[in-house]
Structures are given as C-alpha cells and as structure tokens.
C-alpha positions in Angstrom: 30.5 -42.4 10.1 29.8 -45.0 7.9 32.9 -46.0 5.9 32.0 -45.5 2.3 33.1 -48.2 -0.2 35.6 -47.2 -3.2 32.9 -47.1 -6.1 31.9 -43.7 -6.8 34.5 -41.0 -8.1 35.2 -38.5 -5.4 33.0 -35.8 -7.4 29.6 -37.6 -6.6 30.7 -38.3 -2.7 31.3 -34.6 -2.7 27.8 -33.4 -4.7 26.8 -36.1 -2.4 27.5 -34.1 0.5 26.7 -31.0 -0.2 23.3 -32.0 -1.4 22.8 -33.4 2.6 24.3 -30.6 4.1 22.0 -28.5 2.1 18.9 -30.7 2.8 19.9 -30.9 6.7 19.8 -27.3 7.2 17.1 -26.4 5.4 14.9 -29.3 7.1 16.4 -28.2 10.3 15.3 -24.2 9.8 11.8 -25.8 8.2 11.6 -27.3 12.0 12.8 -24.6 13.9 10.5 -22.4 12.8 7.5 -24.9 13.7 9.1 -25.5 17.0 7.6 -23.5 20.3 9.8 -21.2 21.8 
C-alpha cells in the first residue's frame, strides 16, 4: 500500500476507491470472459 499523503479530504480518497474497485472488477470480468477455460 502506498501511503497516501494528507491533501485530499477523506471523501475523494473514498470516491477514489470505489471508482478502482469498480474499474478492477469490471476489467477483471472483461478478462475473464476472454480467458480459455
């Protein structure tokens, strides 16, 4: 984890973070479902 400086409010780090977690998994089932079984 990269230790993220005090300079955004804690809203954006959160929007932040949601908006990767979203992006992983959909990038991960976009993969997935391009993958060979």
């Amino acid at each position: 984890m990269i230790p993220v400086p005090n300079l955004y409010p804690k809203g954006f780090i959160s929007w932040l973070g949601e908006e990767l977690v979203r992006k992983t998994c959909f990038w991960w089932r976009f993969f997935q479902s391009f993958a060979p079984r």
